[in-house]
Backbone as JSON Lines, residues from 0, in Angstrom:
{"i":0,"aa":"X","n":[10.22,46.72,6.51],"ca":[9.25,46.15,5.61],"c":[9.93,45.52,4.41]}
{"i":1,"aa":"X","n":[11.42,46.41,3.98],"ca":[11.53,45.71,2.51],"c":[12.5,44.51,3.15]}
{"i":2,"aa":"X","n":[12.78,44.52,4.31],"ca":[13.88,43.16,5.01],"c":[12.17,41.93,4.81]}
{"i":3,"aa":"X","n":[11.51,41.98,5.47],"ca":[10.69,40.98,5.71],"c":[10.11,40.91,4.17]}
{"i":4,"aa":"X","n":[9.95,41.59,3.33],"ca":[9.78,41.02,1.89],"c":[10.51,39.87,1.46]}
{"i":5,"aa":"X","n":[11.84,40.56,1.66],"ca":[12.73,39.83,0.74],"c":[12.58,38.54,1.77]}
{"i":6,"aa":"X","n":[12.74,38.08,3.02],"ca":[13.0,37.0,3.41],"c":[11.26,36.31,3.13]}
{"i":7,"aa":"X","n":[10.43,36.74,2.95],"ca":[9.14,35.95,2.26],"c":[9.36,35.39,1.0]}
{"i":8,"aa":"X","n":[9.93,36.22,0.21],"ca":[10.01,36.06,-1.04],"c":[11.66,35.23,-1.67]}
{"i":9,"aa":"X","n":[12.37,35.11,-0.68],"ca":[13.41,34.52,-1.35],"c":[13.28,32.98,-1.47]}
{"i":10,"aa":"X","n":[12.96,32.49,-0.71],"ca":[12.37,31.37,-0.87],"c":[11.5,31.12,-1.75]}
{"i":11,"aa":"X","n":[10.36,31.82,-2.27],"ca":[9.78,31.28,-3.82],"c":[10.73,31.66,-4.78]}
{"i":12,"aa":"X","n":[11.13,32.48,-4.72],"ca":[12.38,32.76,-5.74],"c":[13.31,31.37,-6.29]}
{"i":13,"aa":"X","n":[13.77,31.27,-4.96],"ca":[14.38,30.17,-5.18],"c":[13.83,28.78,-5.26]}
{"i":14,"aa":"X","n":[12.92,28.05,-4.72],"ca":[11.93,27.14,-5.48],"c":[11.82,26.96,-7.06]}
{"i":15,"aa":"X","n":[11.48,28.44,-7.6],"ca":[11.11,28.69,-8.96],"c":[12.21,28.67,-9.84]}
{"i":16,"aa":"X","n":[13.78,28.94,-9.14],"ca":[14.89,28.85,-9.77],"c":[15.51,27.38,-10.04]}
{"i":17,"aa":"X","n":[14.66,26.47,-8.76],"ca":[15.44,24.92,-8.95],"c":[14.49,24.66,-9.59]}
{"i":18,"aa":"X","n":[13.16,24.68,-9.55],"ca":[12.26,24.21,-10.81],"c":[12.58,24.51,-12.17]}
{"i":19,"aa":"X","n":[13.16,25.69,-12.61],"ca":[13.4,25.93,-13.54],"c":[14.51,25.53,-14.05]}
{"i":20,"aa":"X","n":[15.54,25.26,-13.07],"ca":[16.94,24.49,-14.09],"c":[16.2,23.05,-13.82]}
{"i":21,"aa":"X","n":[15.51,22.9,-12.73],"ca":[15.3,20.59,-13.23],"c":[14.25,20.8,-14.27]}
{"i":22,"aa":"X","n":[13.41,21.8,-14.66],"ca":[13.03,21.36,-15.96],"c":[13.55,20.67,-16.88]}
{"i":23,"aa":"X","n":[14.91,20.57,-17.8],"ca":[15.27,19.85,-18.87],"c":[15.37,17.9,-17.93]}
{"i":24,"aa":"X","n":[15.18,17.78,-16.95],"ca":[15.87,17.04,-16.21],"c":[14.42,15.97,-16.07]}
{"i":25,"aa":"X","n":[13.28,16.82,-15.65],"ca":[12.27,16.18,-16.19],"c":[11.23,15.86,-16.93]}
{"i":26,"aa":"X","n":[11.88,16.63,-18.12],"ca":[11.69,16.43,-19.68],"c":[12.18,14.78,-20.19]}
{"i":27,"aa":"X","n":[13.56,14.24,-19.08],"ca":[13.81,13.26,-19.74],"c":[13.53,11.51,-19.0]}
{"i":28,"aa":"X","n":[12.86,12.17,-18.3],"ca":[12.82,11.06,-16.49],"c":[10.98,10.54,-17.0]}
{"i":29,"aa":"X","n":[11.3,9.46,-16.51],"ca":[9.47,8.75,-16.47],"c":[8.87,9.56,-15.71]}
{"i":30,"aa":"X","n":[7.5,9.56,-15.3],"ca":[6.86,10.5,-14.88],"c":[6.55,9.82,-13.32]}
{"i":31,"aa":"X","n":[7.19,9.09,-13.09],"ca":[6.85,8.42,-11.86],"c":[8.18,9.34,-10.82]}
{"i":32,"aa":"X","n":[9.25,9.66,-11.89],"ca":[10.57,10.32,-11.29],"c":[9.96,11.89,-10.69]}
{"i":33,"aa":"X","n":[9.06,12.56,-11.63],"ca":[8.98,14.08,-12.08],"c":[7.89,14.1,-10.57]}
{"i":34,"aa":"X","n":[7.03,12.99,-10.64],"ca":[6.02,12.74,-9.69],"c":[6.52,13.22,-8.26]}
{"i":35,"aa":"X","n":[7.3,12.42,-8.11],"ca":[8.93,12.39,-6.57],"c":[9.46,13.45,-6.53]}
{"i":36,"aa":"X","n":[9.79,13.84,-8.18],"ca":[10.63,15.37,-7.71],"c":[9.82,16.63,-7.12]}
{"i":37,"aa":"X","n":[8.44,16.6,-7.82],"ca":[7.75,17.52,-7.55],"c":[7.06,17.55,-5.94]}
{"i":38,"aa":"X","n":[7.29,15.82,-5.35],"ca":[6.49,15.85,-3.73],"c":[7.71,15.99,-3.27]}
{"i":39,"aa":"X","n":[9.02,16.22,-3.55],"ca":[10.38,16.77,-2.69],"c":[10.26,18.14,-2.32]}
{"i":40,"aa":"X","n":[9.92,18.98,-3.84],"ca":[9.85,20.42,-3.9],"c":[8.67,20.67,-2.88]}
{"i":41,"aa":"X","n":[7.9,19.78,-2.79],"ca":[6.53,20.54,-2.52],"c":[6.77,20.34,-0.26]}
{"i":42,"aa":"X","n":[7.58,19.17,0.13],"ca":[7.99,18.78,1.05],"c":[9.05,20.15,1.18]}
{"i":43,"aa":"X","n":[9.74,20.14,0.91],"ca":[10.82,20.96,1.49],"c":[9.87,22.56,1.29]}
{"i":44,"aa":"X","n":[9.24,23.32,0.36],"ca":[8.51,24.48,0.25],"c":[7.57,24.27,2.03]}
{"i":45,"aa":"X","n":[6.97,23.41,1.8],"ca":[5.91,23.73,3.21],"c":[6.46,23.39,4.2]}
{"i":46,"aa":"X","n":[7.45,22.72,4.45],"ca":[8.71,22.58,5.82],"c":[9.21,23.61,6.03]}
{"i":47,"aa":"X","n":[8.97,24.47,4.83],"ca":[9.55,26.09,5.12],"c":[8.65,26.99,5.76]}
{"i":48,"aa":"X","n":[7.55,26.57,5.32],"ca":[6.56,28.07,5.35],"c":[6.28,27.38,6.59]}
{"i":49,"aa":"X","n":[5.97,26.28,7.24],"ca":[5.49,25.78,8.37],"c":[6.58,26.15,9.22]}
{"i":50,"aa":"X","n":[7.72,25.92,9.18],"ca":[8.76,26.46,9.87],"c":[8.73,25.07,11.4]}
{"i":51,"aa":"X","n":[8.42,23.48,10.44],"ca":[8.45,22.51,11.02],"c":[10.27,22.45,12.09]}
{"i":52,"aa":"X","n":[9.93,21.78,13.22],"ca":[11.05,21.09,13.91],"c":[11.62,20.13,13.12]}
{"i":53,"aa":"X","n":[12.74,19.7,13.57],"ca":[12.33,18.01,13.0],"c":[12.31,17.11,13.47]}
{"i":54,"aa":"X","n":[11.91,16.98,14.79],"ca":[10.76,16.63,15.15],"c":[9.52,15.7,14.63]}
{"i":55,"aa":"X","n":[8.96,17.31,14.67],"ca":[7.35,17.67,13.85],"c":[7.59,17.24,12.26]}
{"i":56,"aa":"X","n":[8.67,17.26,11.86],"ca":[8.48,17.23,10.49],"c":[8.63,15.51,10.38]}
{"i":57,"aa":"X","n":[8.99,14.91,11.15],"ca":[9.21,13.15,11.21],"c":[7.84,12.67,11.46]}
{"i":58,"aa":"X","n":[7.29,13.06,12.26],"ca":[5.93,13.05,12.4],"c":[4.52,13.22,11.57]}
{"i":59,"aa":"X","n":[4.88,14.51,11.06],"ca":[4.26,15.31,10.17],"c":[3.73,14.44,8.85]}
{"i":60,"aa":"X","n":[5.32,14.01,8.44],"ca":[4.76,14.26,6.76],"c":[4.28,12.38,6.23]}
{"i":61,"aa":"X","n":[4.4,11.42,7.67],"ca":[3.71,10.25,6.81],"c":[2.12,10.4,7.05]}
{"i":62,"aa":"X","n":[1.96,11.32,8.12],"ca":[0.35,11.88,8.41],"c":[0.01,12.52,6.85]}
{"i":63,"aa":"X","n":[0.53,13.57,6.72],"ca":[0.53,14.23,5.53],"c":[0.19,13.43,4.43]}
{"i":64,"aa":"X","n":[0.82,12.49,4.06],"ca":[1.29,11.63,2.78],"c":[0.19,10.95,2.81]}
{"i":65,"aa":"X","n":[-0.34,10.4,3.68],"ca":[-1.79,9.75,3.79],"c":[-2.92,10.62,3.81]}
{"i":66,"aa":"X","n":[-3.19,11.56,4.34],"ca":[-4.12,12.52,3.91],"c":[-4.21,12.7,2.48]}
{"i":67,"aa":"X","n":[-2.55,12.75,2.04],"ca":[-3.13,13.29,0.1],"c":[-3.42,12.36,-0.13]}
{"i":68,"aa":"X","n":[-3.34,11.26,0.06],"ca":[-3.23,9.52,-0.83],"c":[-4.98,9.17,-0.32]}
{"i":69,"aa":"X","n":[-5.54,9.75,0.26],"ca":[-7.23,9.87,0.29],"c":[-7.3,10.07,-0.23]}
{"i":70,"aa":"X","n":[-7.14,11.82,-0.4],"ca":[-7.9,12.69,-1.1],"c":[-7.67,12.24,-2.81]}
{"i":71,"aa":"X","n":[-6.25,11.72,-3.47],"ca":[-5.91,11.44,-4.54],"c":[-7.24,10.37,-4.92]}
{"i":72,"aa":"X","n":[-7.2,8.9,-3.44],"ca":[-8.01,8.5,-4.33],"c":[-8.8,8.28,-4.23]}
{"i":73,"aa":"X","n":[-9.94,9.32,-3.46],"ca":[-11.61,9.75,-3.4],"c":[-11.65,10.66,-5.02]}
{"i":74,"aa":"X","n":[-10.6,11.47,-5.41],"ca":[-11.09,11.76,-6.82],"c":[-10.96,11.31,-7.59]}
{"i":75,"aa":"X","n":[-10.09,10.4,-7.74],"ca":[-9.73,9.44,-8.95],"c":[-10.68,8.5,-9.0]}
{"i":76,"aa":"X","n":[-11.66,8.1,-8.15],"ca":[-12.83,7.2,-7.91],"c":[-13.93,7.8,-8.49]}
{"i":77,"aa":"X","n":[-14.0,9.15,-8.52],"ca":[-14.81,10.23,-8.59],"c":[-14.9,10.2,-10.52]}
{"i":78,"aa":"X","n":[-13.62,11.01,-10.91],"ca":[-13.36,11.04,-11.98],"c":[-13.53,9.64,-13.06]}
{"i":79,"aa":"X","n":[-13.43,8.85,-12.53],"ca":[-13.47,7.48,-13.74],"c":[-14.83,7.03,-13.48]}
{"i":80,"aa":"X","n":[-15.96,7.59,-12.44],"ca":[-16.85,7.07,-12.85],"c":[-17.92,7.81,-13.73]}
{"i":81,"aa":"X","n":[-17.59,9.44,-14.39],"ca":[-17.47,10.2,-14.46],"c":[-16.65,10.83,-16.08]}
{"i":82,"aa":"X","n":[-16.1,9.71,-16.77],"ca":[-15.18,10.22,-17.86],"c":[-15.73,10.88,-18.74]}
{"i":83,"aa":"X","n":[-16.78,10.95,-18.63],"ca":[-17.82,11.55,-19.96],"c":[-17.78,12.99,-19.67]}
{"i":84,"aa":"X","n":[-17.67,13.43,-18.58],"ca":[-18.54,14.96,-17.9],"c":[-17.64,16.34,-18.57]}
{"i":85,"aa":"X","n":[-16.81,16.13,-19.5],"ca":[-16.08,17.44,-20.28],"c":[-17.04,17.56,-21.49]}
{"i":86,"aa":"X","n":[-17.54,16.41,-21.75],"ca":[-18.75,16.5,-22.88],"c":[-20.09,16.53,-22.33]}
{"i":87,"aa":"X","n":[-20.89,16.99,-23.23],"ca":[-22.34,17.34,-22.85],"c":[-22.87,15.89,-22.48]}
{"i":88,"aa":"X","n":[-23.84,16.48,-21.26],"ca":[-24.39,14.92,-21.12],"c":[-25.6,14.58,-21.53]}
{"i":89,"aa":"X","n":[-25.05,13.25,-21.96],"ca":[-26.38,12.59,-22.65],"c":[-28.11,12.94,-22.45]}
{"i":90,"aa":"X","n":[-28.09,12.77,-20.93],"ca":[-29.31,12.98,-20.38],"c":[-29.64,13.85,-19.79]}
{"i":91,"aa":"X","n":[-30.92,13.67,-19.2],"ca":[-30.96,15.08,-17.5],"c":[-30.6,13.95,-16.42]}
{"i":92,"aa":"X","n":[-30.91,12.88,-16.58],"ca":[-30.77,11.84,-15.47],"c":[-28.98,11.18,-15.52]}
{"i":93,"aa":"X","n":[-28.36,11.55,-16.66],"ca":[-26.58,11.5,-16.48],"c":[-26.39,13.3,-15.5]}
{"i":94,"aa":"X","n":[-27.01,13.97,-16.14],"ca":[-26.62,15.45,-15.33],"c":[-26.76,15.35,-13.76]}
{"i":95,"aa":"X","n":[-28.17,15.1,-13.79],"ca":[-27.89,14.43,-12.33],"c":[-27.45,13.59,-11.21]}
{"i":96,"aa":"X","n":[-27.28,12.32,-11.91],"ca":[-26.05,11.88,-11.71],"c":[-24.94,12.34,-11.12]}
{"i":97,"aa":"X","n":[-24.2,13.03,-11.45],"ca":[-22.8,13.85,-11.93],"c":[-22.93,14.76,-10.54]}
{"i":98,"aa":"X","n":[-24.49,15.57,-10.59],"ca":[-24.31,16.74,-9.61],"c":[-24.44,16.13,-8.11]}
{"i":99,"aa":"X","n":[-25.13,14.84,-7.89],"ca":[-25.21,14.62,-6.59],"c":[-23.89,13.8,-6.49]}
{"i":100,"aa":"X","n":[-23.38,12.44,-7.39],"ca":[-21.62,12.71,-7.21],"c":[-20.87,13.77,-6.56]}
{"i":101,"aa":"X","n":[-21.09,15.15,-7.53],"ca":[-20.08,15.6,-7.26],"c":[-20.23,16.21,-5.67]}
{"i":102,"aa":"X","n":[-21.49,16.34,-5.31],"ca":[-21.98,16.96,-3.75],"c":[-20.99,15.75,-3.17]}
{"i":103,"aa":"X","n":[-21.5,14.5,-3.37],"ca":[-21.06,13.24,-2.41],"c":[-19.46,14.23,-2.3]}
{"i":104,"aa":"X","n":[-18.78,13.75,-3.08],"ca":[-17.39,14.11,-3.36],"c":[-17.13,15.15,-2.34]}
{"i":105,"aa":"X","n":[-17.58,16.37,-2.63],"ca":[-17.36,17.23,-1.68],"c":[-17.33,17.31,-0.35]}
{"i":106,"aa":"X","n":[-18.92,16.07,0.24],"ca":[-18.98,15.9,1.58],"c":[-17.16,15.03,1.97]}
{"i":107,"aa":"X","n":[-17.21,14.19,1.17],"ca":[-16.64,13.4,1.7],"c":[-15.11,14.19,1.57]}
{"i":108,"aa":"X","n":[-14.72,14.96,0.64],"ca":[-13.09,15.61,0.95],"c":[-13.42,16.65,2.37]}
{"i":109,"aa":"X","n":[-14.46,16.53,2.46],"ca":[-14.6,17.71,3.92],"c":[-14.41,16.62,5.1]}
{"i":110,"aa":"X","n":[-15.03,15.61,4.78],"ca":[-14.83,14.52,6.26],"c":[-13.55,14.42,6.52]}
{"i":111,"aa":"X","n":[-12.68,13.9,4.98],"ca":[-11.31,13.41,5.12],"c":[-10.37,14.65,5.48]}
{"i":112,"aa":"X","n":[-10.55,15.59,5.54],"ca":[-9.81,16.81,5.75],"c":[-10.48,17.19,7.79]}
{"i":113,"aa":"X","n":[-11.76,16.64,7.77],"ca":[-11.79,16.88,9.34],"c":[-10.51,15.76,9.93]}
{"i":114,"aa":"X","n":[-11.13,14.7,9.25],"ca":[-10.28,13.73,9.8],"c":[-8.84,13.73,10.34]}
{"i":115,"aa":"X","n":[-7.96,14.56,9.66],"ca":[-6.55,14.97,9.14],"c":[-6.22,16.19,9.93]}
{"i":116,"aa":"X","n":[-7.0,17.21,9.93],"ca":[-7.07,18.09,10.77],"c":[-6.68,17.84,12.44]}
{"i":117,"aa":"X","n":[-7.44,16.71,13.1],"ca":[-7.54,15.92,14.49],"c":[-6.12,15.53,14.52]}
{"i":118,"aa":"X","n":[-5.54,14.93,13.32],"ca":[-4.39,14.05,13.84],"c":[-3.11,14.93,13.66]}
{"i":119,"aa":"X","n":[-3.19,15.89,12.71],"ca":[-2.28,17.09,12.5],"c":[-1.9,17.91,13.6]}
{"i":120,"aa":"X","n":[-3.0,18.54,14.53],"ca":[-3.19,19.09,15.46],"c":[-2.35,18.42,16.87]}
{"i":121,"aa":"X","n":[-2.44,17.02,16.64],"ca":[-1.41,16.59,17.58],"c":[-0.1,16.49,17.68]}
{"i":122,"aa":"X","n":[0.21,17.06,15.89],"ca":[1.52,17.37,15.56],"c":[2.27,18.64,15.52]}
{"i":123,"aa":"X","n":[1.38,19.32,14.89],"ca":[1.61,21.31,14.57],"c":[1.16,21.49,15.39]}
{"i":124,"aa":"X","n":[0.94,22.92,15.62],"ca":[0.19,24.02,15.98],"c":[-1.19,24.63,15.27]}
{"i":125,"aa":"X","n":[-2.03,24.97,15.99],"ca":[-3.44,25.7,15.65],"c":[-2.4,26.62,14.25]}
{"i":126,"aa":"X","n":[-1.78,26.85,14.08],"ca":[-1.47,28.6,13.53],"c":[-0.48,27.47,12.45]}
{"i":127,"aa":"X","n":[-0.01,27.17,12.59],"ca":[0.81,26.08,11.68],"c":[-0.07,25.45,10.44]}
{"i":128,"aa":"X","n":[-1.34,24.66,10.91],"ca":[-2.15,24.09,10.26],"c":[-2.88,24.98,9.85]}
{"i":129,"aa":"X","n":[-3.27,26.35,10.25],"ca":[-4.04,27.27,9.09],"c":[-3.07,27.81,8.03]}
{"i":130,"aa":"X","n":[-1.95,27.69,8.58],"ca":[-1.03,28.11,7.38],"c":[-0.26,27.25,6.67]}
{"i":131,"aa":"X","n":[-0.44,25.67,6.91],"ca":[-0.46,24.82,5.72],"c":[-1.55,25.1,4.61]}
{"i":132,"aa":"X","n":[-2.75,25.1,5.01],"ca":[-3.53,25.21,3.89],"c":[-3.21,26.76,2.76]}
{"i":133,"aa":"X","n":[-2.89,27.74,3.7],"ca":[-2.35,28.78,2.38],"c":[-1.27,28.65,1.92]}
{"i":134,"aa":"X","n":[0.02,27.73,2.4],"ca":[1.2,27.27,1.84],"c":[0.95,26.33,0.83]}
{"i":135,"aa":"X","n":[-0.5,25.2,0.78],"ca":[-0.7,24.77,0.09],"c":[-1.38,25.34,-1.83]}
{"i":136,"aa":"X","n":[-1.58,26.13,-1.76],"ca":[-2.6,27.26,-2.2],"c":[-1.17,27.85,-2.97]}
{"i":137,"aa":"X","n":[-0.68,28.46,-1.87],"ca":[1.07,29.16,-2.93],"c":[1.69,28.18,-3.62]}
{"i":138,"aa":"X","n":[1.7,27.17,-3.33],"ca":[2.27,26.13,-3.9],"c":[1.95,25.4,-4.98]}
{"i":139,"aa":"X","n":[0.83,26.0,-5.44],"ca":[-0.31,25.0,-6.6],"c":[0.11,26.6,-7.35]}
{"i":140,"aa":"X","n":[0.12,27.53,-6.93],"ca":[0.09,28.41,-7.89],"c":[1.46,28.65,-8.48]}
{"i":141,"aa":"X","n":[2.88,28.38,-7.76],"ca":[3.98,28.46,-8.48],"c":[4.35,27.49,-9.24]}
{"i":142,"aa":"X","n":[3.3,26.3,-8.71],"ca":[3.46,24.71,-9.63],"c":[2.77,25.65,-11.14]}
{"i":143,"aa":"X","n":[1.75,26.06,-11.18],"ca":[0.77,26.57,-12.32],"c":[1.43,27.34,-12.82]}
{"i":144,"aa":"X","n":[2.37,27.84,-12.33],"ca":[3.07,29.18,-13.1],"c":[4.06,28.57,-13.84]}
{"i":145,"aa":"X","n":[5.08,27.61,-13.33],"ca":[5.92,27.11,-13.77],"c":[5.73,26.37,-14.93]}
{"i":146,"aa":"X","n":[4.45,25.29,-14.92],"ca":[4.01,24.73,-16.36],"c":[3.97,25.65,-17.44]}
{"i":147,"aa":"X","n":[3.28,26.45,-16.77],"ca":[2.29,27.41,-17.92],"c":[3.84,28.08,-18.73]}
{"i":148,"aa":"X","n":[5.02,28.67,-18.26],"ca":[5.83,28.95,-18.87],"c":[6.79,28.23,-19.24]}
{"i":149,"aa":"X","n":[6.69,26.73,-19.03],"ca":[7.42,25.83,-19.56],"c":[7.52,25.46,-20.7]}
């Protein structure tokens, strides 16, 4: 049990250790650099946990890269039409607004994620692709951890 810990865990370990020395590194880089560094980290972390061929991983990740580049910009479509909604809204008819948006929104990251799902599946495995989505999930949270103590 404590062998299969450590080999779970050395790998975030170490993620969190190269994040933490390229911190000063992209303190000084445009954010278009920090952008790249962070879809490298985030590429090589789930090539791990997926435990991709390479193969599968040649395959994989321009499928991948287009799935996020939806989803990026179904919310960014979302959000700017929308800039007001951290402040109280004007109306009941802006509130509503906002809430059937945000339903739309939702239907539609569920379509684009069926969508992605179909073409993934011809790449991974059933057991692969349920465990991208919790690799994805670990991965937002050591990103969150890392800011937060930056």
């Amino acid at each position: 049990m404590k062998r299969l810990t450590t080999i779970v865990l050395l790998p975030v370990f170490i993620f969190c250790y190269l994040l933490g020395i390229s911190s000063p590194v992209f303190s000084q880089q445009p954010q278009k650099r920090k952008t790249e560094r962070v879809h490298e980290i985030r590429q090589k972390y789930l090539s791990d946990k997926l435990h991709l061929t390479a193969d599968q991983s040649r395959r994989f990740w321009p499928v991948y890269d287009q799935y996020e580049k939806e989803l990026r910009d179904r919310r960014r479509q979302f959000n700017s039409s929308f800039t007001n909604r951290k402040n109280a809204f004007l109306s009941d008819e802006e509130a509503r607004k906002y809430l059937a948006a945000s339903l739309d929104l939702q239907e539609d990251i569920i379509r684009i994620k069926r969508k992605y799902n179909d073409q993934l599946l011809k790449i991974i495995s059933g057991r692969q692709l349920a465990n991208l989505n919790e690799a994805e999930k670990d991965f937002k949270k050591i990103l969150i951890q890392q800011l937060k103590t930056k």
